[in-house]
PDB file of N, CA, C, O and CB in Angstrom:
ATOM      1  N   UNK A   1      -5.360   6.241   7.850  1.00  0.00           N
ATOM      2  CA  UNK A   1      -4.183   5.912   8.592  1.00  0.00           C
ATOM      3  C   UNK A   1      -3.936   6.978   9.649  1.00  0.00           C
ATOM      4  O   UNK A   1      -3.808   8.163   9.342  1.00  0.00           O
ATOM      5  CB  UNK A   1      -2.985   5.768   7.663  1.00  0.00           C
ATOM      6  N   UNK A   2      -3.876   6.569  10.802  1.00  0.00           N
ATOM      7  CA  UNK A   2      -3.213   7.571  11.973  1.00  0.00           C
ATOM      8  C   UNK A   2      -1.711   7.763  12.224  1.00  0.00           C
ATOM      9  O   UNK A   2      -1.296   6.940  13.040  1.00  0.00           O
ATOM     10  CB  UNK A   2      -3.664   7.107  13.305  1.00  0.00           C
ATOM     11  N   UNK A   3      -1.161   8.257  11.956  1.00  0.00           N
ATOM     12  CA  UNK A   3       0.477   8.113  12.426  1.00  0.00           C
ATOM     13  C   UNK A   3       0.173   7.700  14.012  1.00  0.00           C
ATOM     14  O   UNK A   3      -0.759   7.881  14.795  1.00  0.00           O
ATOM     15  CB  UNK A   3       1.593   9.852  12.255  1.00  0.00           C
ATOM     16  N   UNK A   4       1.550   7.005  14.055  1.00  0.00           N
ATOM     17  CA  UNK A   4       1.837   6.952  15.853  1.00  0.00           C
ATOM     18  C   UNK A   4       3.503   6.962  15.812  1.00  0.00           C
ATOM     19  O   UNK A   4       4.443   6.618  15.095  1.00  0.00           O
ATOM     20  CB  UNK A   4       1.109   5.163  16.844  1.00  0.00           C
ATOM     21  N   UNK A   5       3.174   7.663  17.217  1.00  0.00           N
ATOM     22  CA  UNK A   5       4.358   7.981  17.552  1.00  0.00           C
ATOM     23  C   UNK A   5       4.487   7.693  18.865  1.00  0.00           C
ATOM     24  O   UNK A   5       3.683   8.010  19.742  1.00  0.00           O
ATOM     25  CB  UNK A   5       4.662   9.198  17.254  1.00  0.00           C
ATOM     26  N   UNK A   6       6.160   6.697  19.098  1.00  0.00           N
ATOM     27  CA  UNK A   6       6.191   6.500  20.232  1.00  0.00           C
ATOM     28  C   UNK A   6       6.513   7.601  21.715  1.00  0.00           C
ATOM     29  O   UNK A   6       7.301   8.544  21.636  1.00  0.00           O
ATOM     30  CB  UNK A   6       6.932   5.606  20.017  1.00  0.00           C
ATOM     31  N   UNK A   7       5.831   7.295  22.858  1.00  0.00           N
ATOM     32  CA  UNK A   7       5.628   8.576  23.818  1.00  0.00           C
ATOM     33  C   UNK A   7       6.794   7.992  24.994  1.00  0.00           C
ATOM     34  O   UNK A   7       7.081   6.796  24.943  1.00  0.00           O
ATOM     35  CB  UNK A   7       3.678   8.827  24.528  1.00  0.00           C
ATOM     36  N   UNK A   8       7.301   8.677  25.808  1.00  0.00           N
ATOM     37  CA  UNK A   8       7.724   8.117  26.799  1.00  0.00           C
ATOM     38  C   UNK A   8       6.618   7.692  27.753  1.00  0.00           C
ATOM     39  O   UNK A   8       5.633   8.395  27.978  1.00  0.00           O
ATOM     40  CB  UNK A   8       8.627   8.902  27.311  1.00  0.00           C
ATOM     41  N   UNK A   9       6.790   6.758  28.184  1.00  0.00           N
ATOM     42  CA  UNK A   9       5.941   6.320  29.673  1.00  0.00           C
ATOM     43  C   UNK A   9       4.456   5.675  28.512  1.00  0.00           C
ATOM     44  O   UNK A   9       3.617   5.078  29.186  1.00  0.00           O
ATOM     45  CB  UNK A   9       5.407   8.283  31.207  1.00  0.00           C
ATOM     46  N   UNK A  10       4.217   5.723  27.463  1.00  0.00           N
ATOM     47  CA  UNK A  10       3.191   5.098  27.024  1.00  0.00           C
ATOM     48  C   UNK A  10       3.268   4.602  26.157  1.00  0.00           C
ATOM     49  O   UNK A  10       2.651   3.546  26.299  1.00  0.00           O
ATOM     50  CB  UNK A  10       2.378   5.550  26.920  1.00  0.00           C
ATOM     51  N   UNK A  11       3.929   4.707  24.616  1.00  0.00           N
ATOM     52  CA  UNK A  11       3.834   3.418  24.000  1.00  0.00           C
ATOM     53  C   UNK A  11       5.520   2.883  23.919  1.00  0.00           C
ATOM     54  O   UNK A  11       6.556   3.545  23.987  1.00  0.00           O
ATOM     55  CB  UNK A  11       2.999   3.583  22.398  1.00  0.00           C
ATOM     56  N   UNK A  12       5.342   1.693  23.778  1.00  0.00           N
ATOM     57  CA  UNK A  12       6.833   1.502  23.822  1.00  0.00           C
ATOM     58  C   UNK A  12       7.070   1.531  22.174  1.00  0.00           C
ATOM     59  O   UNK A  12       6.073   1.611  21.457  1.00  0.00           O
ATOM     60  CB  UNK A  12       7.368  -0.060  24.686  1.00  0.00           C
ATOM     61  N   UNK A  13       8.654   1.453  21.462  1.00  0.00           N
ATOM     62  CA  UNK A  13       8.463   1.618  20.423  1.00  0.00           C
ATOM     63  C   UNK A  13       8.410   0.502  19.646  1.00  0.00           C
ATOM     64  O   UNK A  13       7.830   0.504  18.561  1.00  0.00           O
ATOM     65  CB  UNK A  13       9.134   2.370  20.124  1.00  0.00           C
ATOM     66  N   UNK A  14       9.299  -1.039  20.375  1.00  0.00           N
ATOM     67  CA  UNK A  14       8.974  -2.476  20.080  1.00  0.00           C
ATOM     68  C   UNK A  14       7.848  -2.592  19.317  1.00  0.00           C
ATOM     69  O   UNK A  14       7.779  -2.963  18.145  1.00  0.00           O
ATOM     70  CB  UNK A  14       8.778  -3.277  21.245  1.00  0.00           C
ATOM     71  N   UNK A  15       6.704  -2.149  20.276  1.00  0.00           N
ATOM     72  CA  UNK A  15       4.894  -2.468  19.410  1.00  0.00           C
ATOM     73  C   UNK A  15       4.813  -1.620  18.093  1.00  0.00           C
ATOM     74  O   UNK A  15       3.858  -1.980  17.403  1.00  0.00           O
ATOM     75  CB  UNK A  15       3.238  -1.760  20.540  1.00  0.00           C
ATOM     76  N   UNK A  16       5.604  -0.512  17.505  1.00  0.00           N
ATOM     77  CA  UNK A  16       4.851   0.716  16.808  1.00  0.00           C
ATOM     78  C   UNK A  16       5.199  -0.219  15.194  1.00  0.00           C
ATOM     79  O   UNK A  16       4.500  -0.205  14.181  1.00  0.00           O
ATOM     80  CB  UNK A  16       5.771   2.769  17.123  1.00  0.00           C
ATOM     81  N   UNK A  17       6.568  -1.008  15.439  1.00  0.00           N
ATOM     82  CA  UNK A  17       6.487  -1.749  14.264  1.00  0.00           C
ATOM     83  C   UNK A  17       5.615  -2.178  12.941  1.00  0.00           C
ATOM     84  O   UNK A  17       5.683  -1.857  11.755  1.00  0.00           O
ATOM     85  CB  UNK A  17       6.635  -2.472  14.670  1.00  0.00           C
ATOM     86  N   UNK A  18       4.413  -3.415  14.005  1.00  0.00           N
ATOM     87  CA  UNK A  18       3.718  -3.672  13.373  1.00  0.00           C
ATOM     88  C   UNK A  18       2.587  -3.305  12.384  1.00  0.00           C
ATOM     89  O   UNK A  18       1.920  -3.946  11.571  1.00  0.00           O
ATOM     90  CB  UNK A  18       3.653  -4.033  13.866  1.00  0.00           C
ATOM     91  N   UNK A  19       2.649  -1.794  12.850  1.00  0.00           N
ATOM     92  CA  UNK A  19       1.741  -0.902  12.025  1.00  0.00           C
ATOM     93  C   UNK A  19       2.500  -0.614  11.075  1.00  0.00           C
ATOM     94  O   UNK A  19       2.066  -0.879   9.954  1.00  0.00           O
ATOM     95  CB  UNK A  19       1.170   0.317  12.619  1.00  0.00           C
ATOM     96  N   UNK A  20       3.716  -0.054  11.167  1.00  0.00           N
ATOM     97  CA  UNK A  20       4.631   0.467  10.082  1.00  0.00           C
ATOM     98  C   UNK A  20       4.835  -0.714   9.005  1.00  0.00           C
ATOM     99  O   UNK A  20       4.783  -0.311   7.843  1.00  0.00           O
ATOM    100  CB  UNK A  20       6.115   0.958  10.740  1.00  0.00           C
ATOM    101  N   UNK A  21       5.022  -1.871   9.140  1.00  0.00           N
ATOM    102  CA  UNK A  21       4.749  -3.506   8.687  1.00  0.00           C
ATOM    103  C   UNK A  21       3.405  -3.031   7.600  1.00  0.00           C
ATOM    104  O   UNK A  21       3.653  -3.200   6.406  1.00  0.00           O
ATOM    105  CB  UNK A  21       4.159  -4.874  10.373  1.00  0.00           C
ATOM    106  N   UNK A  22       2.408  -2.616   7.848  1.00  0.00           N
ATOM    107  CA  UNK A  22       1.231  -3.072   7.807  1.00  0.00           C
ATOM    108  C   UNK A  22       1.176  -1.938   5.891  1.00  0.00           C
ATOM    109  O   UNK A  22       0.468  -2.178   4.914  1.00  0.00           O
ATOM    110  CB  UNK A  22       0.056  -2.631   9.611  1.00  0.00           C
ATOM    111  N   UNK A  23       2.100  -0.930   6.055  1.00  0.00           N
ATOM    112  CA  UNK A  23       2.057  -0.166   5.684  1.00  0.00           C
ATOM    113  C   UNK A  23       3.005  -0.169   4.391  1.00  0.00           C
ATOM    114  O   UNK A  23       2.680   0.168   3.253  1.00  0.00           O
ATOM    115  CB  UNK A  23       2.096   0.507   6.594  1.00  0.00           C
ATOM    116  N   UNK A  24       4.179  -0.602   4.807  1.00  0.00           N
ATOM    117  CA  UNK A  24       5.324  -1.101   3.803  1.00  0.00           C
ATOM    118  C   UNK A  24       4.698  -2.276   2.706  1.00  0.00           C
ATOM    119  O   UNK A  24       4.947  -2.306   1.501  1.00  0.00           O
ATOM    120  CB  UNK A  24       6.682  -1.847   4.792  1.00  0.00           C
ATOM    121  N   UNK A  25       3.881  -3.162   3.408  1.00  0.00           N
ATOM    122  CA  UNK A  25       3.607  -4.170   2.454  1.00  0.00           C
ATOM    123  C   UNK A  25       2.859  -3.494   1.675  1.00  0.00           C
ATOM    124  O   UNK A  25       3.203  -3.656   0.504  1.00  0.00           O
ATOM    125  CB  UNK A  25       3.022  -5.400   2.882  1.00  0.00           C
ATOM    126  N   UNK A  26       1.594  -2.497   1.855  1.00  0.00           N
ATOM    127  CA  UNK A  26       0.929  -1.908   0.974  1.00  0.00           C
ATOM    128  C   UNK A  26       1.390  -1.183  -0.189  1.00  0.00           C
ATOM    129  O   UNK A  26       0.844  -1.147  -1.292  1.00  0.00           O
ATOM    130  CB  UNK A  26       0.330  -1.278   1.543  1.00  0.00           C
ATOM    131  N   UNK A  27       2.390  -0.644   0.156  1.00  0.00           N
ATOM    132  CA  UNK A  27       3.183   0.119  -0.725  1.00  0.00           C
ATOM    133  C   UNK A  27       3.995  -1.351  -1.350  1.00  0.00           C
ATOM    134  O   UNK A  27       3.887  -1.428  -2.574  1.00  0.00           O
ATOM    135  CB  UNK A  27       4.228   1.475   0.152  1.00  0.00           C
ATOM    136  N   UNK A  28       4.479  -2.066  -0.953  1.00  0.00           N
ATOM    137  CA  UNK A  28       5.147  -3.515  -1.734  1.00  0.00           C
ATOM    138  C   UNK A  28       4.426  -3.505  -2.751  1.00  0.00           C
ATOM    139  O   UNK A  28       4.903  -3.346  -3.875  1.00  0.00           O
ATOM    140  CB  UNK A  28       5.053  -5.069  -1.022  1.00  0.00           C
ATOM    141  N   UNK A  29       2.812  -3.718  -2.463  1.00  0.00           N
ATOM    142  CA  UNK A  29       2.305  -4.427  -3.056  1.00  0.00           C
ATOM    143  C   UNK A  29       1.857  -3.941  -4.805  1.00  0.00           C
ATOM    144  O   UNK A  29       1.720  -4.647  -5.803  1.00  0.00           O
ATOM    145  CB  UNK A  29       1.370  -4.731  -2.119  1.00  0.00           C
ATOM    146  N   UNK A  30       1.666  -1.908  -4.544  1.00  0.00           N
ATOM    147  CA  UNK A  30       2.119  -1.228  -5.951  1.00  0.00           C
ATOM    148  C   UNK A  30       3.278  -1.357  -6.419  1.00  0.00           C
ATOM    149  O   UNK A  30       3.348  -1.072  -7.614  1.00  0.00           O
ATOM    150  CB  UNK A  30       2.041   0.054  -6.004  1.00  0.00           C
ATOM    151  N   UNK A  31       4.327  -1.714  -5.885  1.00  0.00           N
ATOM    152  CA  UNK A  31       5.349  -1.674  -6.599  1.00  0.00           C
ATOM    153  C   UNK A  31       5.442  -2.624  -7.639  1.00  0.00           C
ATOM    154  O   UNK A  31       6.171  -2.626  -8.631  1.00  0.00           O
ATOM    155  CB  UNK A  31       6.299  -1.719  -5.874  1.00  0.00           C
ATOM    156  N   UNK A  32       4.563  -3.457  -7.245  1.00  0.00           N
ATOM    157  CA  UNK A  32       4.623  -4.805  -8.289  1.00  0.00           C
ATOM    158  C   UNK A  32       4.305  -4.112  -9.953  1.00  0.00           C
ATOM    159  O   UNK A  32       4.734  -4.687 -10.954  1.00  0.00           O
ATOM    160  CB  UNK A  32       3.100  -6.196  -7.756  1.00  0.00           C
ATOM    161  N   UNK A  33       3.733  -3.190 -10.009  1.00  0.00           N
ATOM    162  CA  UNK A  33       2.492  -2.563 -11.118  1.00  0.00           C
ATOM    163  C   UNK A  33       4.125  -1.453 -11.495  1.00  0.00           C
ATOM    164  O   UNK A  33       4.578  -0.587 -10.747  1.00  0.00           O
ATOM    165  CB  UNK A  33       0.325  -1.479 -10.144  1.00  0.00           C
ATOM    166  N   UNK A  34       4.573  -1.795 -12.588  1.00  0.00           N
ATOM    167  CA  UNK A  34       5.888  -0.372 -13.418  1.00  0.00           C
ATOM    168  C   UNK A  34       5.090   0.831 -13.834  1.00  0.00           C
ATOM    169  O   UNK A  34       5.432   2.010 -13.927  1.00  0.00           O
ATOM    170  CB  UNK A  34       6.829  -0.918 -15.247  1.00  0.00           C
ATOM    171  N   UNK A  35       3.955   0.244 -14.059  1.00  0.00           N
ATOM    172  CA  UNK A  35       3.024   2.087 -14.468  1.00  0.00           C
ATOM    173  C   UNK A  35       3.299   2.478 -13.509  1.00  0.00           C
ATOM    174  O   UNK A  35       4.256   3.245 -13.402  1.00  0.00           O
ATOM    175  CB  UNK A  35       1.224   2.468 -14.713  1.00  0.00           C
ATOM    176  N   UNK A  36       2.597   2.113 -12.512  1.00  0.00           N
ATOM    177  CA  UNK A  36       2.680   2.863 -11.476  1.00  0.00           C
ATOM    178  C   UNK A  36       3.996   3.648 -10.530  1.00  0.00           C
ATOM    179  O   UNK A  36       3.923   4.695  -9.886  1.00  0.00           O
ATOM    180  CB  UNK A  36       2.077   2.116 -10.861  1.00  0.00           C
ATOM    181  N   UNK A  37       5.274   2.659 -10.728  1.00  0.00           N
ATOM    182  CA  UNK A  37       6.434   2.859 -10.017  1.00  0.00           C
ATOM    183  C   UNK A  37       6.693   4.259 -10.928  1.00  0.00           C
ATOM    184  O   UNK A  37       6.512   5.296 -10.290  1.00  0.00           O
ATOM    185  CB  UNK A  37       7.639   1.492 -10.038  1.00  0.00           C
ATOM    186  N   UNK A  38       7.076   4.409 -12.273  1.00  0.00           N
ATOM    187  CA  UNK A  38       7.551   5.467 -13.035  1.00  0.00           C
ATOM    188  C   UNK A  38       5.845   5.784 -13.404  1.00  0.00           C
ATOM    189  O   UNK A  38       4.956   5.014 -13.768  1.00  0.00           O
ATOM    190  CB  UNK A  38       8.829   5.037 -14.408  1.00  0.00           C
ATOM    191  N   UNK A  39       5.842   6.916 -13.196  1.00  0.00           N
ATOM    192  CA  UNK A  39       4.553   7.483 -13.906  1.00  0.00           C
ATOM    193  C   UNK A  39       4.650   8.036 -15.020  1.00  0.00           C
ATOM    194  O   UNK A  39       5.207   9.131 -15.096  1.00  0.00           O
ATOM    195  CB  UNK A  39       3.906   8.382 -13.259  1.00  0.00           C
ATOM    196  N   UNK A  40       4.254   7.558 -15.876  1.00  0.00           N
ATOM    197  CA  UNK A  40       3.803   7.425 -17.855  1.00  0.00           C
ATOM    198  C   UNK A  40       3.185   8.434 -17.929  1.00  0.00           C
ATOM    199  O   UNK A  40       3.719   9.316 -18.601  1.00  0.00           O
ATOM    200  CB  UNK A  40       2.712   6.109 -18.626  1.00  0.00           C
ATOM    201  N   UNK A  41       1.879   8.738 -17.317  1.00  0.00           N
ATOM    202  CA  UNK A  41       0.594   9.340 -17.185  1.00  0.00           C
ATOM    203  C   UNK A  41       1.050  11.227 -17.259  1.00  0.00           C
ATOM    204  O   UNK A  41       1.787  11.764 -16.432  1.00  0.00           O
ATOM    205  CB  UNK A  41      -0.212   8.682 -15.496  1.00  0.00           C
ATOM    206  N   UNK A  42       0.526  11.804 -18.210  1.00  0.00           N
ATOM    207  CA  UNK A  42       0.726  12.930 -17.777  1.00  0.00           C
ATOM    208  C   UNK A  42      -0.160  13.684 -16.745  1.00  0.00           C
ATOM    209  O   UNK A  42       0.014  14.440 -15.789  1.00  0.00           O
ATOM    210  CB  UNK A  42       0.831  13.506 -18.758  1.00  0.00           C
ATOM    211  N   UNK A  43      -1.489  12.939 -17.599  1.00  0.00           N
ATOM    212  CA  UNK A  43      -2.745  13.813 -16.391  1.00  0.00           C
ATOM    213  C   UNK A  43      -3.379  13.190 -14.999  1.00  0.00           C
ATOM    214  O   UNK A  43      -3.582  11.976 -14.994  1.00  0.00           O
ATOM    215  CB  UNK A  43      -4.264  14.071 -17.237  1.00  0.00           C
ATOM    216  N   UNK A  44      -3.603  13.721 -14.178  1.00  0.00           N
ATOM    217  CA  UNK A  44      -3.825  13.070 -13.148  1.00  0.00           C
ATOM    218  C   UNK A  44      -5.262  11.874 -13.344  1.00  0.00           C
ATOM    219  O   UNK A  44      -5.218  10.934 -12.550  1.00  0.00           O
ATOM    220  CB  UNK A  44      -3.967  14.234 -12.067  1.00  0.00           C
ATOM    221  N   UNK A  45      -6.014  11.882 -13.957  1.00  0.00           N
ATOM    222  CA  UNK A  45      -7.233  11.321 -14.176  1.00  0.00           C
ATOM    223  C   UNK A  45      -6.689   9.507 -14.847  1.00  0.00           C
ATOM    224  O   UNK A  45      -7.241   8.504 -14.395  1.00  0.00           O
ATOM    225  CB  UNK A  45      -8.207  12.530 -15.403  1.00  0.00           C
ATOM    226  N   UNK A  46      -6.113   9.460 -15.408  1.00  0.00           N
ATOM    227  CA  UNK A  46      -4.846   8.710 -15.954  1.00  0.00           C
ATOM    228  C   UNK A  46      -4.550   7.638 -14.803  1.00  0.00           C
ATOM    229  O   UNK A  46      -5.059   6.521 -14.712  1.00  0.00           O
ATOM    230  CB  UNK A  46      -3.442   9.807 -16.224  1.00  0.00           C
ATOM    231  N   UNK A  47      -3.495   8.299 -13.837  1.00  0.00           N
ATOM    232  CA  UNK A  47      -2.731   7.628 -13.134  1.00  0.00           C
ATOM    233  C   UNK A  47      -3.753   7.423 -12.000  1.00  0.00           C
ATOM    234  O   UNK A  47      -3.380   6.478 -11.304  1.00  0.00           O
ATOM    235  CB  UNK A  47      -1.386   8.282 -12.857  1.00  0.00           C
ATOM    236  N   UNK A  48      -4.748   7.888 -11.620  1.00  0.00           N
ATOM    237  CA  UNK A  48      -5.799   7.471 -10.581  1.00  0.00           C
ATOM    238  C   UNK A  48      -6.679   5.924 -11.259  1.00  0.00           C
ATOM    239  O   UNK A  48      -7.107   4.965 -10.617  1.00  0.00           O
ATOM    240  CB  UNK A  48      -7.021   9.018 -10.356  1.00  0.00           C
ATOM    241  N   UNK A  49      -6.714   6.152 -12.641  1.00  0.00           N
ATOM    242  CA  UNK A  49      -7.920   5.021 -12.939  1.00  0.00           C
ATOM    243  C   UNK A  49      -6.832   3.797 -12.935  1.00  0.00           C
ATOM    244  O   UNK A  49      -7.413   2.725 -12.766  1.00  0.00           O
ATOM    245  CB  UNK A  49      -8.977   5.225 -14.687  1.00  0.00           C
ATOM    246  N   UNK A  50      -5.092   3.631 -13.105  1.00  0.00           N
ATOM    247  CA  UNK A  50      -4.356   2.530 -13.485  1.00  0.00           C
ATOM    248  C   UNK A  50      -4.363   2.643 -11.486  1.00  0.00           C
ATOM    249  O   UNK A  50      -4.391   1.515 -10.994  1.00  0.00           O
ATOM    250  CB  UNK A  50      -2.677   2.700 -14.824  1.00  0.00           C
ATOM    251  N   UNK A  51      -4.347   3.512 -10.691  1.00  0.00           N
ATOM    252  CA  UNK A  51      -4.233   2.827  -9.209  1.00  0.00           C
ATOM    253  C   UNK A  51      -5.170   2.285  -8.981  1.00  0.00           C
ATOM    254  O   UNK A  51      -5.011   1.073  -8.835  1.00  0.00           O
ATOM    255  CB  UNK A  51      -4.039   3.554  -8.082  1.00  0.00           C
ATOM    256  N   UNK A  52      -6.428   2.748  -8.843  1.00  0.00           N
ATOM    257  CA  UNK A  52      -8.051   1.763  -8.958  1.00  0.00           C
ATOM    258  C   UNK A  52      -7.703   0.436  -9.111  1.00  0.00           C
ATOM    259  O   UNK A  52      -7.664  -0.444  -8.250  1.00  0.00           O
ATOM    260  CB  UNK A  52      -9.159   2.090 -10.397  1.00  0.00           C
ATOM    261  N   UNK A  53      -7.372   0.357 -10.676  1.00  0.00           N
ATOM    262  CA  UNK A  53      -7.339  -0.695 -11.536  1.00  0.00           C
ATOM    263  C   UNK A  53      -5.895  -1.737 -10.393  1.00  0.00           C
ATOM    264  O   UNK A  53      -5.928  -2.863  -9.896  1.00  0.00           O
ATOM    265  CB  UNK A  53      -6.878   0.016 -13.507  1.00  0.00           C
ATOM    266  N   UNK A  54      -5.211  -1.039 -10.393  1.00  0.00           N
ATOM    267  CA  UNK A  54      -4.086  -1.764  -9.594  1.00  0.00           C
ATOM    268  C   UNK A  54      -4.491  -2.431  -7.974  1.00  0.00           C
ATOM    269  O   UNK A  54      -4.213  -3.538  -7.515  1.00  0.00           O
ATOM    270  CB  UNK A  54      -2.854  -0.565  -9.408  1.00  0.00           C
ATOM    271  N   UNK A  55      -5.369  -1.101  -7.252  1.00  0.00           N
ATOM    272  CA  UNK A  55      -5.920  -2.070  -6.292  1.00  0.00           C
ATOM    273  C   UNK A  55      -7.220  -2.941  -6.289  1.00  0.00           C
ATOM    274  O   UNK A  55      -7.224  -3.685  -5.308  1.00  0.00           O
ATOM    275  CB  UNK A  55      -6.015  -1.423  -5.294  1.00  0.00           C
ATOM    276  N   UNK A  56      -8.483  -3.098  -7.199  1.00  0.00           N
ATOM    277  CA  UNK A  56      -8.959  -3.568  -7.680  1.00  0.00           C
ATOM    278  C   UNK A  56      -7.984  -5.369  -7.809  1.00  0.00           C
ATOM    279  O   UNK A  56      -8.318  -6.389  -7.206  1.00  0.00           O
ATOM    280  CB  UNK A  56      -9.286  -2.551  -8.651  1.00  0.00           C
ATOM    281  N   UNK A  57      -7.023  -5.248  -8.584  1.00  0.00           N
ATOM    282  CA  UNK A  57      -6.143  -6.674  -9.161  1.00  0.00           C
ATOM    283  C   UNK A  57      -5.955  -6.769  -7.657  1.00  0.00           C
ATOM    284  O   UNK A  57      -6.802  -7.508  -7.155  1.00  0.00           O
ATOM    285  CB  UNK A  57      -4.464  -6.598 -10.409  1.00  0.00           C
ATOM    286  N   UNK A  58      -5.047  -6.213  -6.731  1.00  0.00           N
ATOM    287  CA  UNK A  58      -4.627  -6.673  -5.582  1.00  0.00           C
ATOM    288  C   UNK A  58      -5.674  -7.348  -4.802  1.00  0.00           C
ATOM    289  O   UNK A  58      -5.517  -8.553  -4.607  1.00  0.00           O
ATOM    290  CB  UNK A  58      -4.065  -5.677  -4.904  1.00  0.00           C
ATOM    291  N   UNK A  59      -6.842  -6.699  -4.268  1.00  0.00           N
ATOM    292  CA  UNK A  59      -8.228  -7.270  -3.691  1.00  0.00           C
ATOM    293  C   UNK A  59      -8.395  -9.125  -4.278  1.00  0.00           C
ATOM    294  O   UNK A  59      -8.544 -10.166  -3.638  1.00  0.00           O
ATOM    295  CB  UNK A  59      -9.744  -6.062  -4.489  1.00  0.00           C
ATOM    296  N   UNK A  60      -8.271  -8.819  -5.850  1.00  0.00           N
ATOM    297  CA  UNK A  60      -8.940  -9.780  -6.195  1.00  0.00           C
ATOM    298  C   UNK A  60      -7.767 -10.726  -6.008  1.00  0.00           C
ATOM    299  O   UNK A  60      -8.126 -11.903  -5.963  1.00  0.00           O
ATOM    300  CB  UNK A  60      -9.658  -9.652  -7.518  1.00  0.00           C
ATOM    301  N   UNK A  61      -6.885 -10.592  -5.926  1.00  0.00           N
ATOM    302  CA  UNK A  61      -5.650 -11.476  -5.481  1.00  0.00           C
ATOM    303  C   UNK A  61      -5.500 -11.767  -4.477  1.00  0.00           C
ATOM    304  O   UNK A  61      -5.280 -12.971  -4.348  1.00  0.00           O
ATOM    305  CB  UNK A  61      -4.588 -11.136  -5.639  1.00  0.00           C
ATOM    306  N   UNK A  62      -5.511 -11.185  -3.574  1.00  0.00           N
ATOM    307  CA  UNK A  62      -5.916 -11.103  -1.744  1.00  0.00           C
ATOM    308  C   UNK A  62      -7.208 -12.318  -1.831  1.00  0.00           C
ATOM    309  O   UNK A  62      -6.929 -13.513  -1.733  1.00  0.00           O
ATOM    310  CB  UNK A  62      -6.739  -9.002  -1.006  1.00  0.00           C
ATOM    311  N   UNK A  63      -8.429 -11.905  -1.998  1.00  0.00           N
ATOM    312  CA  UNK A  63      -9.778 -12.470  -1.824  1.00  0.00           C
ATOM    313  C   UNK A  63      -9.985 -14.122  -2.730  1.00  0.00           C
ATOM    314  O   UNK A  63     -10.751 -15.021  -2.383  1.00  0.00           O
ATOM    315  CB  UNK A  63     -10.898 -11.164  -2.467  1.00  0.00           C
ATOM    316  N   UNK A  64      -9.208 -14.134  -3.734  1.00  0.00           N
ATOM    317  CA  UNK A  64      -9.479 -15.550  -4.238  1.00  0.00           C
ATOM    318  C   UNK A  64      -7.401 -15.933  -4.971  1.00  0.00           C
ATOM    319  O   UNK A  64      -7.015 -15.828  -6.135  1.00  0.00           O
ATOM    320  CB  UNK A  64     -11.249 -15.422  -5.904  1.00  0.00           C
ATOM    321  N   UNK A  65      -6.823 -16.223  -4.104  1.00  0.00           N
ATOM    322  CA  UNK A  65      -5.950 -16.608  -4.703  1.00  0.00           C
ATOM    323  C   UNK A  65      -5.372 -17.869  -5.256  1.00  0.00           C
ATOM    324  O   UNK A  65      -4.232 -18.209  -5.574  1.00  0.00           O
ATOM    325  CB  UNK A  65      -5.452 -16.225  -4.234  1.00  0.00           C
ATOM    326  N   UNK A  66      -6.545 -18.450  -5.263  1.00  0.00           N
ATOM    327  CA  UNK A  66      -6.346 -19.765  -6.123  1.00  0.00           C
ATOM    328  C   UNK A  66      -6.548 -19.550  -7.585  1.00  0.00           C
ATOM    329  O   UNK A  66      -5.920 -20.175  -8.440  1.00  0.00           O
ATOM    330  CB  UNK A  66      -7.352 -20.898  -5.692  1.00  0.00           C
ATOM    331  N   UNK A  67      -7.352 -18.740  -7.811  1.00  0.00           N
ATOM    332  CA  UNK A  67      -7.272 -17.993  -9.465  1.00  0.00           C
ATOM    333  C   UNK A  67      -6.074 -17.755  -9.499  1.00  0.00           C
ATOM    334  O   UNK A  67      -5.551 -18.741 -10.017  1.00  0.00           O
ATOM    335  CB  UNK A  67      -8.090 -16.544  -9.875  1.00  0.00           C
ATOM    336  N   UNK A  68      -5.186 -16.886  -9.204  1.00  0.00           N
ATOM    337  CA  UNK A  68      -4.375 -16.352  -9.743  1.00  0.00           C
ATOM    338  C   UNK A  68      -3.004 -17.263 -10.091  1.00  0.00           C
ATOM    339  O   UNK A  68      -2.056 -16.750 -10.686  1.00  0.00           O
ATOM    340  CB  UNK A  68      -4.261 -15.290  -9.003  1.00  0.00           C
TER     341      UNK A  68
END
């Protein structure tokens, strides 16, 4: 991810939205997962394999959502 930031005379800030959009839903989309919102996990090794696992489910939800 690049931050942007709007400049005078070059980006306007109307457009910078859609990135910020792009970004919120991603984060939406863990929120769905309560492990993840409150972290359970004491050790870090833990809470990395349930995010995997969490975007892993999202992909496969994204890519065939007639399964789900």
């Amino acid at each position: 991810m690049i931050p942007r930031n709007a400049r005078r005379g070059v980006d306007a800030s109307h457009k910078l939205g859609r990135y910020r959009w792009v970004v919120e839903r991603s984060i939406a989309k863990f929120s769905r997962f309560r492990r993840l919102i409150i972290r359970y996990e004491r050790s870090a090794d833990l809470y990395l394999a349930f995010l995997t696992l969490a975007t892993a489910i999202i992909c496969f939800r994204t890519l065939y959502p007639v399964l789900c």
